[in-house]
Structures are given as structure tokens and as C-alpha cells.
N, C-alpha and C positions, 0 to 999 in steps of 0.2 A: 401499457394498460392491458388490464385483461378483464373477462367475461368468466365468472365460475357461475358454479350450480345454482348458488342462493340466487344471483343479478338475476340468472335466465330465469328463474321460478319466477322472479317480479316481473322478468320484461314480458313476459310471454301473461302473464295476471293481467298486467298494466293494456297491451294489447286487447285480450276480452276488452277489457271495460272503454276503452275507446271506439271500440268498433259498434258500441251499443249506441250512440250517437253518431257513428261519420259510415258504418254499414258496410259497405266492399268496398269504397273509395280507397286508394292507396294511402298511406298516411306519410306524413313527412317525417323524417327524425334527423335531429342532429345529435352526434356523437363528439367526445370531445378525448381524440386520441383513438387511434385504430386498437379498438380492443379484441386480443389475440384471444381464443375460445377453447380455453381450456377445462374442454369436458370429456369425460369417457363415451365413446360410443352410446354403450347400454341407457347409462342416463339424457342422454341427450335425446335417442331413443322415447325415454318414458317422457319427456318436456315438450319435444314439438311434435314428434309421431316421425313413425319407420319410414311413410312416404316421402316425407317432405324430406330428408334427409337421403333417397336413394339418388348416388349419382353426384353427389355434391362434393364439388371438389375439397380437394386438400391444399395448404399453402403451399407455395414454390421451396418456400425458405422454413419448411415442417423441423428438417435437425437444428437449425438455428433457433426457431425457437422454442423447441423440446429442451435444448440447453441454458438458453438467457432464464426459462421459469423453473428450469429443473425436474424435469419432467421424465418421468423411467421410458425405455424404451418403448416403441410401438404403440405408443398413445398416439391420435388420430388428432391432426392441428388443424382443423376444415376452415375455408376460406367463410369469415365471418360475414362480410359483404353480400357473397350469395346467398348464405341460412334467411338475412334480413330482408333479402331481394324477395323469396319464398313466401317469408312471412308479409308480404305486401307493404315491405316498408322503401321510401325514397329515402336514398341516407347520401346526408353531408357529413362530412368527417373536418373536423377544425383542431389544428394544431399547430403548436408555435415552428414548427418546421414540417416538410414535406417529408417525413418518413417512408412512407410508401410511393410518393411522388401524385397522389390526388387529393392530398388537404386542401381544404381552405385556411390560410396563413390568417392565425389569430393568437394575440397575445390577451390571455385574461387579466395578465395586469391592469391592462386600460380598457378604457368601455368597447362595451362591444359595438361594431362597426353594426349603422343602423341597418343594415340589409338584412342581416341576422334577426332582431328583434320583433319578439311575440310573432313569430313568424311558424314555429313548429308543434307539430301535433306530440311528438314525444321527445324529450331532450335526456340523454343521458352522460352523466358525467363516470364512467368505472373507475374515479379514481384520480382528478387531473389534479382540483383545486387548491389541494395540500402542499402539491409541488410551487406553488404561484406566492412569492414573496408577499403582494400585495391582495392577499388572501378574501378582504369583505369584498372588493371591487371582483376577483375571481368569481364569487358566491353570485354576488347580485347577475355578475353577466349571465350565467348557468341558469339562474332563474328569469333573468329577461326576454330570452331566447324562446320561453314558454308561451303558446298561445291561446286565445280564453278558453277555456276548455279542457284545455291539453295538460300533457305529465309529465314531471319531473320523475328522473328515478337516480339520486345522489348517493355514492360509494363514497366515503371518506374513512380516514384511521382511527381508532378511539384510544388505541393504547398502545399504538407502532412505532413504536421510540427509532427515532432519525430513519424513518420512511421518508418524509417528506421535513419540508418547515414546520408544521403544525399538526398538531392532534385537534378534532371535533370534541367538545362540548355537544353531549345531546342537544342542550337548551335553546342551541342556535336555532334549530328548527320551527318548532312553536313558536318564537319568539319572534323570528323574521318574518316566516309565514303567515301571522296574522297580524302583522302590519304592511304587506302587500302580499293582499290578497290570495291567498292559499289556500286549501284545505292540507290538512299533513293526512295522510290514507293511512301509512305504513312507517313505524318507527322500530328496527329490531338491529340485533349485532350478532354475532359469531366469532369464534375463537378458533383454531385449529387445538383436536383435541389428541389425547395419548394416540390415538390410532387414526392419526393423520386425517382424518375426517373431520369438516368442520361443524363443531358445534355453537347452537343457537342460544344465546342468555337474552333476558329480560333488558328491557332498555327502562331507567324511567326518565322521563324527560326533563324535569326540573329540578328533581331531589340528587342529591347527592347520596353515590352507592357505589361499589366497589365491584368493578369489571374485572374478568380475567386480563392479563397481559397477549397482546397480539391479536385485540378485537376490533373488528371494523365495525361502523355503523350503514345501515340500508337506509333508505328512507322512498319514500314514494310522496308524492304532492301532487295536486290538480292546482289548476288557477281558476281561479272564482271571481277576481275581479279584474277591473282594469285600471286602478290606480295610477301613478306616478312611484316607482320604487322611491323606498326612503330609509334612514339606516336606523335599525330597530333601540329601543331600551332594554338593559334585560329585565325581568319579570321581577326583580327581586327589590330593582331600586326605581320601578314606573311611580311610586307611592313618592318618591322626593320631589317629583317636577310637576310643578301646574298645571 
């Protein structure tokens, strides 16, 4: 898993807007998959500020993974843990296996274990869901894990042919999220463009429209209620059922 520029513009937005309700308290987050932070110095620089970043380590295992994401020489692979430590966040890391040796052992296949649930101020998924055969029960867990108040911020693929099992439909968004209880904040995607920089296209949510190839979808969400999750209809066929 990994953290680019777009995620940190949203995590670090998503932060503002939680601190305006919970103040200087630490905030909880759970992560799904050790997301490895591949950012250039300079911008990361302009995202959290020069201070917060003086001192902050670098990974152990930086050539490994400058190599596993491809990554040119001398880019800076800084220990994501601390950046979020900085940023005032408590972070649980859940994965189906101990990569790093400090997950918490969870399979999104199946429900999530109740200790987990509606328990977190911010839940980020960089990317796992798609990997997860049993993909709606992956989704729901991601959003169960959210607490009243609290933000989802969900990385999936829109047009990453065998990244994972499945490519995202915008529509899932909208469509889940306001049958338990959401608000959607943020719906946008990006493409890697001729000059390797990724660029930002238009999302529409419901309609049918023609993405570049190699786009991921962002999304951002609060929770606004407290429901019972339940598995949504899409918007197109609500009109068939009673």
C-alpha cells in the first residue's frame, strides 16, 4: 500500500476538519495495510510544513522499497508511522498478515472483529479493498470501523486493469453512503499523465462517462448516523422495489 500526494492533500484536509470538533485531543486512526510514503521531500514539505518533518526518520528497508514502487534514486522513503505520530494521530495498522510485525491480523473478507467497529476518528483504506475477493463485505468493514463523526478517506482503482479483483464504479459511493448513513465530502480521480505527474479528471457519480485508463478514485466521507449497515440498491433500479 502506498500514501501519494493526492491521499496526503485529503488526509491532512480531512485532519483540519476533524480537529474543528475533537480540538487538540489525539485522534484515533486505523489504517488498512502499512502505507509506504511516497512523496518528494519538497512536497511533502508544502503539505505538512518544514517543521514537522525536521528529524523524521527514514525507513530501514528505504532501497527496498524505492525498488518494490520504482522509485529513481535518492528519493526519501520516511517512516509513515512517525509523520502520523506528528500529526497527532494514534494509529492501528490491520492487515491480513504481520508485514511489518505490528498489525492487527484482519481479514476484510469477513466481518470485522467487534473491537474494531465505529470505533475510529479517521479510517483510511490507500488501497486494500480491491485486493479482498469478497469485496461488499471488504467495503462495509472499512466503513464500519468509522465513528459518528469520524472520516472515511477510500483509495480504490477505476480503470487498473488486474491491479487488483475489481475496478470501483463511482456509483458505489453515493449509493452506500446514503443508505448508511454518510455524508460523501470528496468524489475525484487521477491518472498518471505524459509527464509522469498525476493528473486530476472529473468524477461523475452516477452517469456513465469515459475515464482515462490507469485512474484511481479518492473519496472522502463522514458518518452522520448510526444506523445498522445494510447492502445498498443502485440508484437506477430503487424505482422497481416497494
Amino acid at each position: 500500500m502506498a500514501i501519494n500526494e493526492v491521499q496526503l492533500q485529503l488526509v491532512m484536509a480531512t485532519i483540519r476538519r476533524a480537529r474543528k470538533t475533537a480540538g487538540d485531543r489525539r485522534l484515533n486512526l486505523l489504517v488498512f495495510g502499512y502505507p509506504d510514503l511516497l512523496i518528494d521531500r519538497p512536497v511533502l514539505e508544502h503539505l505538512v510544513g518544514a517543521d514537522l518533518l525536521r528529524d523524521l526518520p527514514e525507513r530501514a528497508d528505504t532501497e527496498a522499497v524505492r525498488e518494490w514502487h520504482k522509485l529513481r534514486p535518492g528519493v526519501p522513503v520516511y517512516d509513515t508511522l512517525a509523520l502520523f505520530d506528528r500529526l497527532g494521530l494514534d494509529v492501528t495498522v490491520a492487515d491480513v498478515a504481520a508485514l511489518q510485525g505490528f498489525e492487527r491480523i484482519v481479514d476484510l473478507n469477513d466481518p470485522l472483529p467487534a473491537d474494531l467497529c465505529r470505533r475510529f476518528d479517521l479510517v483510511i483504506d490507500p488501497g486494500t479493498c480491491e485486493h479482498c475477493f469478497n469485496v461488499g463485505m471488504a467495503f462495509r468493514n472499512v466503513c464500519e470501523a468509522v465513528t459518528l463523526g469520524g472520516y472515511l478517506l477510500h483509495v480504490a482503482p477505476l480503470t487498473f486493469i488486474n491491479h487488483g479483483f475489481w475496478n470501483f464504479s463511482p456509483t458505489v459511493y453515493p449509493d452506500y453512503f446514503e443508505a448508511n448513513g454518510f455524508a460523501l465530502l470528496h468524489l475525484g480521480g487521477s491518472a498518471p499523465a505524459a509527464n509522469g505527474q498525476l493528473a486530476p479528471f472529473a468524477v461523475n457519480p452516477v452517469q456513465r462517462f469515459s475515464p482515462p485508463m490507469n485512474g484511481f478514485l479518492y473519496v472522502v466521507a463522514e458518518r452522520t448516523g448510526e444506523q445498522a449497515p445494510v447492502w445498498p440498491v443502485q440508484r437506477k433500479y430503487r424505482h422497481m422495489i416497494g
